[in-house]
N, C-alpha and C positions, 0 to 999 in steps of 0.2 A: 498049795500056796507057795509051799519053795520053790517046783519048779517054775510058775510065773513069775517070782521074782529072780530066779536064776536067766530067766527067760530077760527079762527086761536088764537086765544085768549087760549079757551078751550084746544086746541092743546098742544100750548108749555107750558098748566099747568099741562097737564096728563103728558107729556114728564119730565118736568122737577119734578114731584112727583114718576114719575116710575126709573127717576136717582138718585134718595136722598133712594129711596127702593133697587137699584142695589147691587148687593154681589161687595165687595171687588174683585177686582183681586184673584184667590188662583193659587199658585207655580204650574207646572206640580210634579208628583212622579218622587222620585229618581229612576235611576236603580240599580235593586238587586245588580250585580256586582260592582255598585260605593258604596253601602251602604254597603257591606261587609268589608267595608276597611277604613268606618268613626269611631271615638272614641278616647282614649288617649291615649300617648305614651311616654314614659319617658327614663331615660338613661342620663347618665352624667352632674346628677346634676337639667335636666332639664325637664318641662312638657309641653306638647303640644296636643292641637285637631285636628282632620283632621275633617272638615266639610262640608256640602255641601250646593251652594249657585247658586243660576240660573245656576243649571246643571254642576257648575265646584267646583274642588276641592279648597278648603281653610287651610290653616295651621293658626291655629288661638291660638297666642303665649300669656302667661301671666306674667308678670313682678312681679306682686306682690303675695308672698305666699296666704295669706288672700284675693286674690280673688276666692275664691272658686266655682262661675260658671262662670269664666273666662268674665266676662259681661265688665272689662274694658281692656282686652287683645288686642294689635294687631295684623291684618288680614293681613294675606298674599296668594295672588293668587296663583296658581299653575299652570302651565301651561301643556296641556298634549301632550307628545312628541309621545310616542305609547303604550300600554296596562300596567298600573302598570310605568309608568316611566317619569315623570314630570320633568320640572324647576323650579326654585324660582329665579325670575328676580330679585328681590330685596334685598338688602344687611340687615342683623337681628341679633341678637343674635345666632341664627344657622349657618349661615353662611356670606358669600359671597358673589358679584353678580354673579348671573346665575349658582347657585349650583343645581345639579341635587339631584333628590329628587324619590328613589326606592322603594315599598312597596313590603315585601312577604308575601304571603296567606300561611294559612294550606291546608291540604288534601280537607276540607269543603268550601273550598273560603274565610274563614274571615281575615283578614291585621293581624297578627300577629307581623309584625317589619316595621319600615320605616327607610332609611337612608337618611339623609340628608348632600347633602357636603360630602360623605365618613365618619360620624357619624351615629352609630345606634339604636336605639330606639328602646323597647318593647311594643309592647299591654296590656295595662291594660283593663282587659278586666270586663263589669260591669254584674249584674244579665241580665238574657235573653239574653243579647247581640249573644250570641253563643248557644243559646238555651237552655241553664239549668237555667230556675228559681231560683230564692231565696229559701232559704230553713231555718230557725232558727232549729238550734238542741236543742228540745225544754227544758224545766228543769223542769224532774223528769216525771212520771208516768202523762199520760194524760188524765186517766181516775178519778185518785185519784184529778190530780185540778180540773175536772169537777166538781166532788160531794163536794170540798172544796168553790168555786167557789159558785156551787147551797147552799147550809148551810150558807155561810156568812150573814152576816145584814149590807146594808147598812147605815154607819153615818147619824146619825139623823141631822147636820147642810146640807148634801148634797140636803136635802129636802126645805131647803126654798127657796124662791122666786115664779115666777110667776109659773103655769102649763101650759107644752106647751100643744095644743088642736092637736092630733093626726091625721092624718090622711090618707086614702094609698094612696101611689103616683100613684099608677097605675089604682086608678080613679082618682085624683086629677089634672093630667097631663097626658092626652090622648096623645098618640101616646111615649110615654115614655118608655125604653127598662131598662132591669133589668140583672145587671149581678153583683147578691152579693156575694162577696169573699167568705164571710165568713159562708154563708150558707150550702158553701160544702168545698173541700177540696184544693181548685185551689186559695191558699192561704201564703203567707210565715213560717206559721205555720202548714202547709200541713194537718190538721185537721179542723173538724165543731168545729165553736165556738157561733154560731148564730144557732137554726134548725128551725127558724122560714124564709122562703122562700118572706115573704113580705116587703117592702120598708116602713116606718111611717117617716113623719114629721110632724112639728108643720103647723097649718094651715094658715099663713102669710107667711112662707117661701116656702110653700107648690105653694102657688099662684105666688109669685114670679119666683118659677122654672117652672111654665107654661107660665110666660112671657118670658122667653129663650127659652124655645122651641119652643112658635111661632115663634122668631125673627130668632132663629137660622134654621127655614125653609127656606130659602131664599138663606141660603148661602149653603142648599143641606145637612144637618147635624140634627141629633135629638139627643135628652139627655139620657146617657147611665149612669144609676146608680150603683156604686159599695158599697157603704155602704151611709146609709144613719141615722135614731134612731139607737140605741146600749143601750140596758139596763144594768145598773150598773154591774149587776153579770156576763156580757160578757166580759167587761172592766179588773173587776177586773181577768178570767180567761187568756185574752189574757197579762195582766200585769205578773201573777204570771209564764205561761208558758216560760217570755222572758227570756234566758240565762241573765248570771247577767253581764254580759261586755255588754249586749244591756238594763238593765232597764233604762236609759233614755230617750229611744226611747216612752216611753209610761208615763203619769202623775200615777201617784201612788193611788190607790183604795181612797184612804182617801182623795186626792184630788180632785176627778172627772174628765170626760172628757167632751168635750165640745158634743159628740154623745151624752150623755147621756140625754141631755136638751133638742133632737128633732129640733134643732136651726144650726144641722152643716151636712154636707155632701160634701159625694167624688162622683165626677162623668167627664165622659169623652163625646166622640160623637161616633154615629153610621152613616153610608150612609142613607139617604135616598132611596137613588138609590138601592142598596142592602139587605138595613135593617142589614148589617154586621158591628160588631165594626169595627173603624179604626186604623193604626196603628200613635201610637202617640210617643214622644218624650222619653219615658221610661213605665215600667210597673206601677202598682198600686202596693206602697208598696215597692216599690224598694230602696233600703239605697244606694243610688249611687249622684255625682252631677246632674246625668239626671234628677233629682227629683225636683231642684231647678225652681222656676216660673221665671227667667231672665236668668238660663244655653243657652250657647251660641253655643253648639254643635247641633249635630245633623242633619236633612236635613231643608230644606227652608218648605218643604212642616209641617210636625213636628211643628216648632214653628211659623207658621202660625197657624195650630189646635190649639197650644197652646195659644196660645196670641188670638184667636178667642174668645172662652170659657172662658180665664179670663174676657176679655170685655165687654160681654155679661152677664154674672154674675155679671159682676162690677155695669152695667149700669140697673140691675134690682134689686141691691140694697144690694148685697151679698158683706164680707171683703173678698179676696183674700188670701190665704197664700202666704208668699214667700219662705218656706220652703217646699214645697208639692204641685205641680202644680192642683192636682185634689180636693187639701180640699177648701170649700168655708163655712163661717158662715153666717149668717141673722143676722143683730142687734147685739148685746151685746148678748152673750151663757151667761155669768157671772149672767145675771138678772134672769134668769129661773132655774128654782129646776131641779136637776139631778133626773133622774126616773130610776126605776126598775122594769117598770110593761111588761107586755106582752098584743101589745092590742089584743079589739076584732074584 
């Protein structure tokens, strides 16, 4: 008799240690045809998302200017009547109750206008969204900031604080996939800025992102790196190349970036199942709201990825950005001296 119940004992602790290890629920994928027709849409005044949420569309309204990824906007259902032509049960700012609600495609299938109520709205349409990449029209001759770039000296204050201990990610964290922007041309500055093809970080943060990868096996997903160290004189060439209505987008050579310290990186997920990136919530590098770590658009399946990999980083010790879903830091960058070297 004790050993059955020592027996059933055993049981319900594998059981209940294999449910606290269980993945999350994740969303099914949207269909091609519903995601051609997600994004934003404006017109008279007004802006609005079409997003999608357990397989059905959503109008997802925002009241206030300065909510810029619509995180405290109200949702509204859609209802779908026959291909492209819904209701909105519910009475809003756009309309009525039970205002019918139209979308048209282009030639390519993507939602180009919605009308709402007999009001029409246009597609603002973001990088990728329609398949054209971001692109900076970059400033001035790209070969001349290369060589301006390689000649520079880094500021001697850039140099103090700790030294990160370098090291490659791709023994550091086995099973870890590498896709650097910037080591080739598939990039918003559509040039190499990096030609060094290898991932380095610091070796505390290094270990850290091996503890995401374990964890994030589980839920079917591995860690896909797009930039990770960046030596000062790449910093300063991707600075000098940005048009000047975008240098804000980038800290100023003499200030440093936080790549520079080995202490920060961008990164997304790949299948398991495939070993192919997946598609996420916006691009790398994209100057859009899509970029925002709490934007509200997009599909269910999207910001589940998203919100997956924030948590997982969060929970392995990494700050989050809430301006750039894929930047994540280790500790304080600010403690660590900025570097210029190339390792070996």
């Amino acid at each position: 008799m004790m050993k059955r119940i020592l027996s059933l004992l055993l049981c319900l602790l594998c059981f209940a240690g294999s449910a606290l290890a269980a993945p999350a629920f994740e969303p099914k994928d949207c269909p091609k045809d519903l995601k051609y027709i997600l994004g934003m849409y404006y017109g008279n005044g007004e802006l609005f998302l079409l997003r999608e949420n357990k397989g059905e569309v959503e109008l997802v309204y925002r009241f206030g200017q300065k909510d810029y990824n619509f995180a405290g906007s109200n949702i509204y259902p859609l209802y779908k009547e026959h291909f492209d032509s819904y209701t909105i049960n519910e009475s809003g700012p756009l309309n009525h109750l039970d205002a019918a609600v139209r979308i048209e495609r282009s030639r390519e299938g993507y939602g180009v206008s919605c009308s709402v109520g007999g009001n029409r709205y246009s597609r603002r349409f973001f990088a990728g969204e329609n398949g054209k990449p971001f692109r900076f029209a970059v400033s001035g001759d790209w070969q001349e900031l290369k060589n301006a770039a390689n000649a520079a000296v880094m500021p001697a204050n850039l140099g103090a604080g700790q030294q990160a201990q370098l090291v490659n990610l791709a023994q550091a964290v086995p099973g870890i996939k590498l896709d650097l922007r910037y080591a080739g041309t598939d990039n918003c500055f559509g040039n190499v800025l990096n030609d060094d093809a290898r991932a380095f970080l610091d070796v505390e943060a290094a270990a850290a992102l091996n503890t995401v990868q374990l964890n994030l096996a589980q839920y079917g997903y591995g860690l896909l790196v797009w930039e990770a160290y960046r030596p000062w004189l790449v910093s300063k060439l991707a600075y000098d190349a940005l048009p000047l209505e975008n240098k804000s987008m980038l800290p100023a050579p003499e200030v440093g970036f936080s790549h520079n310290t080995g202490r920060s990186v961008d990164v997304s997920l790949y299948s398991l199942a495939t070993g192919e990136p997946v598609d996420m919530i916006s691009d790398f590098d994209e100057p859009s709201i899509r970029q925002y770590a709490s934007f509200a658009g997009g599909t269910e399946l999207e910001r589940y990825r998203r919100d997956l990999l924030r948590t997982q980083m969060q929970l392995a010790g990494f700050t989050a950005s809430d301006m750039e879903w894929w930047h994540f830091d280790y500790g304080d960058p600010k403690a660590f001296a900025h570097l210029n070297v190339k390792p070996q």
